[in-house]
C-alpha positions in Angstrom: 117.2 -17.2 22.5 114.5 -17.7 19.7 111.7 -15.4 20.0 108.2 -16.7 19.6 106.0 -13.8 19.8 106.1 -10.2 21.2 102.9 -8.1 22.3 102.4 -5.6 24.6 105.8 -5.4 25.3 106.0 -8.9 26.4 108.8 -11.3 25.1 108.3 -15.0 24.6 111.2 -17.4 24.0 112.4 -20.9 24.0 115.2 -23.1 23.1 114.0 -25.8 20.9 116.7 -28.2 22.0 117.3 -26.9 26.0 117.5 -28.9 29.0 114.3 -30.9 30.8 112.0 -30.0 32.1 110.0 -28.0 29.1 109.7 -24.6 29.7 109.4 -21.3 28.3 111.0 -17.7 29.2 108.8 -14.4 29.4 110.4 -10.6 29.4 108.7 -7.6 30.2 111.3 -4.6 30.7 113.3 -5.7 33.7 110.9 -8.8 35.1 112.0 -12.2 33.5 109.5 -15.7 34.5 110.6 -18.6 33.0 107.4 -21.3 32.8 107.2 -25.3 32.8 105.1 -25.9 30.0 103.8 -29.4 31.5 102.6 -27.9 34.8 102.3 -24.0 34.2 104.2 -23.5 37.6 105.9 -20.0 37.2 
């Protein structure tokens, strides 16, 4: 998965092409959120 930034220890990726709805995955050591970028739900 393509990495979009890192800070803090914090890991932000997202599949350009992926499946609806638009959404982005966070990583911090073992806790993983993955985010709908249209609403912000978690």
């Amino acid at each position: 998965m393509p990495t979009i930034s890192r800070f803090l220890g914090i890991i932000i990726a997202m599949y350009w092409n992926g499946h609806s709805p638009l959404h982005f995955h966070a990583k911090y050591g073992e806790y993983k959120i993955t985010v709908d970028i249209n609403t912000g739900v978690v």
